[in-house]
C-alpha positions as semicolon CSV with decimal commas, in nm:
position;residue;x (nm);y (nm);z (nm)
1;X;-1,761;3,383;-1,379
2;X;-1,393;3,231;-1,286
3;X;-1,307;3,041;-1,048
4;X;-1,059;3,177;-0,838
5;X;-0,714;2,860;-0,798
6;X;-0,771;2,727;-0,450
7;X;-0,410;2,806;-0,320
8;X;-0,367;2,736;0,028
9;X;-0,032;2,739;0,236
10;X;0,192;2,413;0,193
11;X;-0,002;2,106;0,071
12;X;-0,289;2,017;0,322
13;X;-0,451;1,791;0,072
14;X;-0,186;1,594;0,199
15;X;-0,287;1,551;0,496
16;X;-0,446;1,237;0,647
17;X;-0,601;1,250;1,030
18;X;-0,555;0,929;1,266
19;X;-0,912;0,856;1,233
20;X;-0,900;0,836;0,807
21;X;-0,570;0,615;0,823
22;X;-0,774;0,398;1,077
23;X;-1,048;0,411;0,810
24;X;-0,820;0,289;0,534
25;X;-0,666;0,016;0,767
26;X;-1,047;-0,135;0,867
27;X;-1,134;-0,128;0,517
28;X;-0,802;-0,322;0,390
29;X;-0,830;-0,568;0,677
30;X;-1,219;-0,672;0,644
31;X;-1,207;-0,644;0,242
32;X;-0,930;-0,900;0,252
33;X;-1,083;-1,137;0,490
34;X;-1,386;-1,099;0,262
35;X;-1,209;-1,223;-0,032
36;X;-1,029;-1,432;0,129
37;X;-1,309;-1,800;0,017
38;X;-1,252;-1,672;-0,331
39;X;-0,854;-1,714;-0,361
40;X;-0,712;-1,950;-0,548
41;X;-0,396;-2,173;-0,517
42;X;-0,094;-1,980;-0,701
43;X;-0,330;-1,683;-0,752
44;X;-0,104;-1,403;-0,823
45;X;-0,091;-1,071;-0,687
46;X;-0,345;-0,896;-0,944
47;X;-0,607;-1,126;-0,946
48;X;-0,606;-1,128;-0,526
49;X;-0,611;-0,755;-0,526
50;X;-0,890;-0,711;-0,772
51;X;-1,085;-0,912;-0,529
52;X;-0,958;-0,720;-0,251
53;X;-1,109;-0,411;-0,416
54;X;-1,459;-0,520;-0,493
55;X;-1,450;-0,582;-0,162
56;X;-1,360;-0,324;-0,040
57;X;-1,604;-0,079;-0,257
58;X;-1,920;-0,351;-0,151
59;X;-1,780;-0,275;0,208
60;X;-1,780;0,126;0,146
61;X;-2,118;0,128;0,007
62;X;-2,250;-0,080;0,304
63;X;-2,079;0,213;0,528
64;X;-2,193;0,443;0,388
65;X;-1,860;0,653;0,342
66;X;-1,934;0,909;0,121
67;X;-1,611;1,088;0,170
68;X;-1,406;0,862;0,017
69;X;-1,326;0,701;-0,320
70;X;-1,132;0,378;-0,416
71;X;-0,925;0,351;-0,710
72;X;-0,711;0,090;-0,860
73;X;-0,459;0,071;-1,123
74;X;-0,366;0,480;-1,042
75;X;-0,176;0,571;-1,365
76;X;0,142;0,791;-1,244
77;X;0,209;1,011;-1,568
78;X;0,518;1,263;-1,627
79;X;0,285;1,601;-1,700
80;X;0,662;1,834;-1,770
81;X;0,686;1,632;-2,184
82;X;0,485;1,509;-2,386
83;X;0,573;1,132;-2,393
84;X;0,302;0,849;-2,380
85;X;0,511;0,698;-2,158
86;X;0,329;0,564;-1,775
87;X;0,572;0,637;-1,491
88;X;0,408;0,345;-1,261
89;X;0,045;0,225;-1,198
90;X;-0,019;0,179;-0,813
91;X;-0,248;-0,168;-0,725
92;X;-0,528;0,055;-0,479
93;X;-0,551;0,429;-0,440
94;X;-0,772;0,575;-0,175
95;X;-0,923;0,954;-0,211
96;X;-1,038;1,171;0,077
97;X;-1,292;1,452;0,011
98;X;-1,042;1,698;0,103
99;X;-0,790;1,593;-0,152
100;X;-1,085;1,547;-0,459
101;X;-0,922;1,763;-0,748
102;X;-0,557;1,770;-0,642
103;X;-0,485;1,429;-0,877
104;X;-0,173;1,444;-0,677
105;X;-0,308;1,388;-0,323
106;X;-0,412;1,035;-0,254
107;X;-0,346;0,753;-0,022
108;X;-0,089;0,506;-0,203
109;X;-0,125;0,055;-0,121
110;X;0,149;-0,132;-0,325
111;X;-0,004;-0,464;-0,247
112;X;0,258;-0,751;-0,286
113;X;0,306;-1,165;-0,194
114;X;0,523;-1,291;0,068
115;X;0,552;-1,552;0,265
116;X;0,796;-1,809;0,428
117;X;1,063;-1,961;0,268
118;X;0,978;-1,714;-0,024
119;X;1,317;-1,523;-0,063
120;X;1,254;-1,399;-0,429
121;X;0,908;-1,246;-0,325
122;X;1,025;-1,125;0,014
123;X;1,307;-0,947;-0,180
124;X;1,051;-0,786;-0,425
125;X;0,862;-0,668;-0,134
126;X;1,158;-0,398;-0,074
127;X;1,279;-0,380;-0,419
128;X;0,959;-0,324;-0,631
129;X;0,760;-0,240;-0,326
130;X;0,852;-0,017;-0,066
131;X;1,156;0,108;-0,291
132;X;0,889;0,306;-0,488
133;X;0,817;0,495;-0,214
134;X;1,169;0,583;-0,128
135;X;1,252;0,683;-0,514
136;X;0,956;0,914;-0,509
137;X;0,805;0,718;-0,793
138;X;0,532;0,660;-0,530
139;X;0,293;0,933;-0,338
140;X;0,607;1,196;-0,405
141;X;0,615;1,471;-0,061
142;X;0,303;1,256;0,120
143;X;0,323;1,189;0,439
144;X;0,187;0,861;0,470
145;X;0,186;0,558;0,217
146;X;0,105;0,175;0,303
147;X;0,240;-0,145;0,197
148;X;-0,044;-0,462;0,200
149;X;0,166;-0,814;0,221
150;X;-0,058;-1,100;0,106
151;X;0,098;-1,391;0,325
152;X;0,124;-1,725;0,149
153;X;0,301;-1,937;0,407
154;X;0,349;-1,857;0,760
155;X;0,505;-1,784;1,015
156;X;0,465;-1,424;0,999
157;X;0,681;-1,317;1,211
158;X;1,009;-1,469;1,024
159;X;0,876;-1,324;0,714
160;X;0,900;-0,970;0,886
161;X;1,201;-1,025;1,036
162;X;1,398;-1,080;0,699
163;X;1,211;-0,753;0,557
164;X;1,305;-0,559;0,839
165;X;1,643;-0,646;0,831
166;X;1,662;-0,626;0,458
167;X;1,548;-0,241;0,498
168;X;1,749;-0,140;0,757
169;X;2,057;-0,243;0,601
170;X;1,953;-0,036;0,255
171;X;1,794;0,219;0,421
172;X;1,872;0,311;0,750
173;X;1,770;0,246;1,112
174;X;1,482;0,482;1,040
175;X;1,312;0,233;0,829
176;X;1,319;-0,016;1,088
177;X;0,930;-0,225;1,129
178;X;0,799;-0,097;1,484
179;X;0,544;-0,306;1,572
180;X;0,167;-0,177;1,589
181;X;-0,158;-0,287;1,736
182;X;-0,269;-0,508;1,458
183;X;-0,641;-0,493;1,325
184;X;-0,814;-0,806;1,420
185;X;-0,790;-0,884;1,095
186;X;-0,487;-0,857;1,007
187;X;-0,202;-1,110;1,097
188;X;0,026;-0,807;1,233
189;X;0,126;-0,429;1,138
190;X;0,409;-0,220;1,143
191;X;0,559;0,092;1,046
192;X;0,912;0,301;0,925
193;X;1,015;0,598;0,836
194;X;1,171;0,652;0,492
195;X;1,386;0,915;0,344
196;X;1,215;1,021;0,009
197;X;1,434;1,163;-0,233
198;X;1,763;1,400;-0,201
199;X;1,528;1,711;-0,052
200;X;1,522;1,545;0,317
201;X;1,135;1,461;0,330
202;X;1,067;1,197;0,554
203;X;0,761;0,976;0,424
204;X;0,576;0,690;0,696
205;X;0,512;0,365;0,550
206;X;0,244;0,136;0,702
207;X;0,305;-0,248;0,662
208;X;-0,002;-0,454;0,685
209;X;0,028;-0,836;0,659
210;X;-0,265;-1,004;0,551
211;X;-0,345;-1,368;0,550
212;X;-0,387;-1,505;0,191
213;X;-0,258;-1,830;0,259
214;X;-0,536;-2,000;0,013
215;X;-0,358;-1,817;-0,279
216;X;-0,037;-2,025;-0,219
217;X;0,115;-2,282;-0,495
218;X;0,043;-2,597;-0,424
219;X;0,307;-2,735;-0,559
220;X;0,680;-2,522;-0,601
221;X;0,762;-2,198;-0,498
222;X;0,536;-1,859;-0,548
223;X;0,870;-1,712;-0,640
224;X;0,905;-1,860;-0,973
């Protein structure tokens, strides 16, 4: 017996309800704030998120959530040659039960540093962060994606300020940070609209800003 190709109308396994972004965002939050007595000063980005995820699987198993799988390191490949070549690797995936066996269908997190005072990092945010999603290089036709901003140095609110501005000017008004109710573990949240690609799809990117402020240098700047 064969199985008949599951070929529904447009790309549902695309689709993510209020209730499984919510999930995601909880998750992100408390696994942070769980890893947050094992950071490091000048701990960089890889090391924080591989702490991140442990804690966040330790936190799924506790839940009990079933329906959902976290992945990190998600290999992007080019399937139209034959070149060994790795288009991207994103830091965290997350996987809904509706979207197991469509390997294109997934949740997207680019984590990445900031913090105040940190130009070169707060520049990197948009460049080799949130660009990614624009490009398509990044969760290609999905309607939601999310950025996670480890803060090294605060205030917050500057460092948003200066990446809101910064994507406005290269992107559009569209992409400007509207605030939203921030999980109580998180230092605040936002989110933008993005033009993906030449075709006119229109992707929403979460920004979640995360207190890390243990993983800061002590001595020079995180940029360098």
């Amino acid at each position: 017996m064969r199985l008949s190709p599951d070929l529904p109308i447009g790309r549902p396994s695309f689709d993510l309800s209020e209730d499984q972004i919510a999930t995601v965002v909880d998750l992100l939050c408390s696994s942070v704030a769980a890893a947050r007595p094992l950071l490091q000063p000048g701990m960089l980005e890889v090391p924080i998120t591989i702490h991140v995820k442990k804690a966040m699987r330790r936190l799924k198993k506790d839940l009990g959530l079933s329906n959902l799988e976290i992945m990190g390191e998600f290999e992007l490949l080019d399937l139209s040659n034959d070149d060994p070549e790795v288009l991207g690797r994103i830091d965290i995936i997350l996987r809904f039960l509706h979207q197991f066996g469509d390997e294109e269908a997934y949740l997207a997190v680019e984590c990445k540093r900031v913090g105040y005072g940190e130009s070169g990092l707060n520049q990197r945010y948009v460049t080799q962060g949130v660009n990614r999603f624009v490009t398509g290089q990044y969760a290609a036709g999905h309607h939601w994606g999310m950025m996670l901003g480890y803060v090294l140095s605060l205030p917050t609110a500057a460092i948003v300020k200066g990446i809101d501005a910064r994507m406005r000017a290269t992107y559009g008004e569209t992409a400007q940070l509207r605030d939203l109710e921030a999980h109580a573990e998180a230092l605040s949240a936002h989110l933008g609209d993005l033009a993906q690609g030449g075709a006119g799809h229109v992707i929403r990117l979460m920004h979640i800003f995360v207190d890390t402020t243990p993983a800061a240098a002590t001595t020079g700047s995180a940029s360098r």
